[in-house]
C-alpha positions in Angstrom: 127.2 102.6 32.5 127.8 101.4 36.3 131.9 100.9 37.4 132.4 98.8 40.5 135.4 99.6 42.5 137.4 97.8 45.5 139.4 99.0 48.1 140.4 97.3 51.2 140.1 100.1 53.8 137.6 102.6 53.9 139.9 105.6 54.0 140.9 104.9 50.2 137.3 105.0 49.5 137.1 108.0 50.8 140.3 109.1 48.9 139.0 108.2 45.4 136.6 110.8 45.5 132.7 111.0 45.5 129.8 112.3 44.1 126.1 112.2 44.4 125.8 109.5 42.1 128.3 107.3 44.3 126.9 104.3 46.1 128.7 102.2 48.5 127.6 98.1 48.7 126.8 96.6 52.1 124.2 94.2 51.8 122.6 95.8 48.5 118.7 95.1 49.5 117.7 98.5 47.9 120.9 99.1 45.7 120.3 96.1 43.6 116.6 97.5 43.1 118.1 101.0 42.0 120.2 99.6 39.9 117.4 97.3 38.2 114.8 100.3 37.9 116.9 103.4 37.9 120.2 102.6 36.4 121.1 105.8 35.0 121.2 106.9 38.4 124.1 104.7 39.8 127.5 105.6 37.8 129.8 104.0 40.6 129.4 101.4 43.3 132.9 100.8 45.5 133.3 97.4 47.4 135.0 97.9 50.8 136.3 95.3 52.2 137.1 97.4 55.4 136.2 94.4 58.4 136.0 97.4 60.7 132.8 98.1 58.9 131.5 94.9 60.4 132.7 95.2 64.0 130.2 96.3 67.2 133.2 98.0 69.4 132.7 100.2 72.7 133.9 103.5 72.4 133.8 104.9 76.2 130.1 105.7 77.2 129.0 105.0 73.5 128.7 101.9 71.2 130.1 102.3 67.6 128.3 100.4 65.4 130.2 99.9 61.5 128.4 100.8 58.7 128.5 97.4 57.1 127.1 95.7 60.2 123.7 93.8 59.6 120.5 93.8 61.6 121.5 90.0 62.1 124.1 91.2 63.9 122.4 93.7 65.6 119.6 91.6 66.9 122.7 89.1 68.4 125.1 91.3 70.4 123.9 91.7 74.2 125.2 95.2 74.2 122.3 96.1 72.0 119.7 94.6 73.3 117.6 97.7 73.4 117.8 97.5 69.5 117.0 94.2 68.6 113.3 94.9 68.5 113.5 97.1 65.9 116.3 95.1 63.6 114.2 92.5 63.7 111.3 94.1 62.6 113.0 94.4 59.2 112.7 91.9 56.9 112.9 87.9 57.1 115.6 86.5 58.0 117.3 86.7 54.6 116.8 90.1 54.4 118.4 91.0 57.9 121.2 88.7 57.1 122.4 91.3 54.3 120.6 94.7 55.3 122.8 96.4 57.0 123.0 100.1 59.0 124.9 102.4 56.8 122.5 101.0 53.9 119.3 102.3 56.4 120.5 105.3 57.3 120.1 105.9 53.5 116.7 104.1 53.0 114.0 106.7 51.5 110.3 106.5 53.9 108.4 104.3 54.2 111.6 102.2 54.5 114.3 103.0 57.4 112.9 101.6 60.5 116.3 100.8 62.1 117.2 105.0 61.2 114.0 105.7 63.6 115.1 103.7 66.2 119.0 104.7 66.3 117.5 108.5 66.1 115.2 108.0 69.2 118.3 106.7 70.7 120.4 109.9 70.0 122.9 108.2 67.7 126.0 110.1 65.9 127.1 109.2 62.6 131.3 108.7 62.1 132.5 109.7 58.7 135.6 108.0 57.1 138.0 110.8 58.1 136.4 110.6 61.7 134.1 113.8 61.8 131.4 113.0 63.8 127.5 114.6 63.6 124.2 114.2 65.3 122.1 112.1 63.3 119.7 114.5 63.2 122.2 116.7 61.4 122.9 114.0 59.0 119.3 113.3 58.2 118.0 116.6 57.6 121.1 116.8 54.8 120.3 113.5 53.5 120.6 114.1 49.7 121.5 118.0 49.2 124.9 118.2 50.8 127.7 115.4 49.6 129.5 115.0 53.2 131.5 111.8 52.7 131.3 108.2 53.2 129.4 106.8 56.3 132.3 104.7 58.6 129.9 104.1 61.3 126.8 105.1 63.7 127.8 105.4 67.8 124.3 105.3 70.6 124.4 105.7 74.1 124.6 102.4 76.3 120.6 102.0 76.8 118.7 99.8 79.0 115.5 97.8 76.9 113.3 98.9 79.6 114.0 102.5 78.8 113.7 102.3 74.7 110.6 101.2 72.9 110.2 100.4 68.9 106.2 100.0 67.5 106.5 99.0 63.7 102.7 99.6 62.3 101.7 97.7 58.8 99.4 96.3 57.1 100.7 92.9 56.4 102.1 91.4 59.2 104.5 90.2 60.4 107.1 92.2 58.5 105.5 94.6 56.0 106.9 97.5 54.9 105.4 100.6 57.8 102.4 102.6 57.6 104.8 104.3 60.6 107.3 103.4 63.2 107.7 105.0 66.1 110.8 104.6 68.6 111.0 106.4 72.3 114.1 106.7 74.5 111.8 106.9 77.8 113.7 107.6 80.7 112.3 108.6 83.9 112.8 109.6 87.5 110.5 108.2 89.8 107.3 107.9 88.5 107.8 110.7 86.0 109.1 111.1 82.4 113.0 112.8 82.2 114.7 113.9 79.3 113.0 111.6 76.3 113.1 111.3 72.8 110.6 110.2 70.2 110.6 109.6 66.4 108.7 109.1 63.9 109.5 106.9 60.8 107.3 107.1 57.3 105.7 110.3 59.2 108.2 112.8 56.9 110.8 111.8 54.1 113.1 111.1 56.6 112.6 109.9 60.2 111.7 113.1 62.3 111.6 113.6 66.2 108.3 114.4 67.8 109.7 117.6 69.5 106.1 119.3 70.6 105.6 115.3 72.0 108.6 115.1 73.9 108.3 118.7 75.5 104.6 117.8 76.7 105.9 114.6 78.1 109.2 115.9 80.6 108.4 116.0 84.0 104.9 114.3 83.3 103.1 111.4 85.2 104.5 108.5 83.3 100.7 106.9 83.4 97.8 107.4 81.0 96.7 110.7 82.3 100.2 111.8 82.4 100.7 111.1 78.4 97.3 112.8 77.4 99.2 116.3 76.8 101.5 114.3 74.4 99.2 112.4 72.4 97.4 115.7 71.7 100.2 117.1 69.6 101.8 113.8 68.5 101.9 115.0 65.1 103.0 118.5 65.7 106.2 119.3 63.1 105.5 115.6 61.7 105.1 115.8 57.7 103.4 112.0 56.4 102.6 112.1 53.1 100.2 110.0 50.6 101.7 107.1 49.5 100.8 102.8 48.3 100.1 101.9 51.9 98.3 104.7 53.6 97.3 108.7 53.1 98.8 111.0 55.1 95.3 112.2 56.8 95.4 108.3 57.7 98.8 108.3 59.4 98.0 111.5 60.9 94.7 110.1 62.6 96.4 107.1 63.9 99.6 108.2 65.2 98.7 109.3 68.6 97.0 106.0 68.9 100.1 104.2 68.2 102.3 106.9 70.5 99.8 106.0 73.4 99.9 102.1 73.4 103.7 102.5 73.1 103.9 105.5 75.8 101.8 103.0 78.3 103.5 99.5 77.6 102.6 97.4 80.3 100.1 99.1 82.1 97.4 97.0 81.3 96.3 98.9 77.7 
């Protein structure tokens, strides 16, 4: 049997206790399923009614993002411009009208495009009682360790010339991804600095291309200067067989995809 429980700030959430069973509802897009299919596996679903869980706020150097805050949202607020590509790539329009970022960060692969994109980006998630972790920590966690309830996720101010998102599928436009890939893509000059790259549906969780990223720093940001990259794209990536693709699929197409994002606007 399934309890549903309110509370109007997310502290008291926190304060009624949780356990792995515990779901909170933001826009419900895959709870609802779960609880159709699997509902032996839901015993308590709390309702907060927090509005701070809805709010885009700076937060010094950072943007802090709410939990409850949809990719509707997302794909409106100037400030995160550099995301909008990739909220929108979720869903329809009714869909990114209720999904919202605390839900993602939960999504299992091959959903959890937006989770790629905010990990390429270096985002931190923000607890209820404040603690604060790389997402990164938080992912590779993701269902073995009980830390809390999710307040909100903070990035770095970003320009959209810098960050890239490439959703792959099958159906287009908006099918659920044979991968996504996101890049943080600074540079000096004419070559790469300090990047990041992930991988969505290319693991269970979104992963960084590390062995990619190391190839790419200090490299010519031009074809030849990605070549390095693209020939351990998939190095410490784990895809796995699923409905949509195989993993020897994914694995034979992802530098592909990592190229024509890497290059954007150089003519290929």
């Amino acid at each position: 049997m399934t309890t549903i429980e309110r509370f109007q700030t997310i502290a008291e959430a926190a304060r009624s206790g949780h356990a792995r069973d515990v779901h909170v509802l933001g826009g419900g897009t895959l709870l609802m399923r779960q609880l159709n299919y699997a509902p032996q596996s839901v015993a308590r679903i709390l309702v907060v009614e927090d509005t701070s869980m809805r709010e885009v706020t700076s937060a010094g150097n950072r943007i802090r993002i709410g939990a409850g805050v949809t990719f509707a949202a997302i794909a409106s607020t100037p400030d995160l411009a550099f995301l909008a590509p990739a909220a929108r790539a979720i869903g329809g329009p009714a869909i990114r009208n209720m999904a919202t970022v605390g839900g993602n960060l939960f999504a299992p692969s091959p959903y959890g495009d937006f989770t790629t994109a905010l990990l390429a980006a270096g985002a931190d998630v923000v607890m209820a009682d404040d603690r604060t972790e790389a997402l990164e920590t938080f992912l590779a966690a993701r269902g073995t360790v009980m830390r809390g309830l999710v307040a909100a996720v903070t990035v770095p101010r970003l320009t959209t010339g810098e960050f890239r998102f490439r959703k792959v599928t099958r159906v287009k436009p908006k099918g659920i991804s044979v991968m996504s890939i996101a890049a943080h893509l600074p540079k000096t000059g004419t070559r790469f600095g300090e990047v990041r790259i992930a991988f969505g549906a290319m693991g269970p969780r979104p992963l960084r291309a590390r062995a990619a990223e190391a190839a790419l720093r200090g490299a010519p940001s031009d074809l030849a200067g990605v070549q390095a990259a693209l020939r351990v794209t998939c190095d410490g990536l784990e895809p796995e067989d699923d409905a949509l693709a195989s993993a020897w699929y994914r694995r034979e197409v992802a530098a592909v995809h990592l190229g024509r994002l890497l290059i954007e606007g150089q003519g290929a």
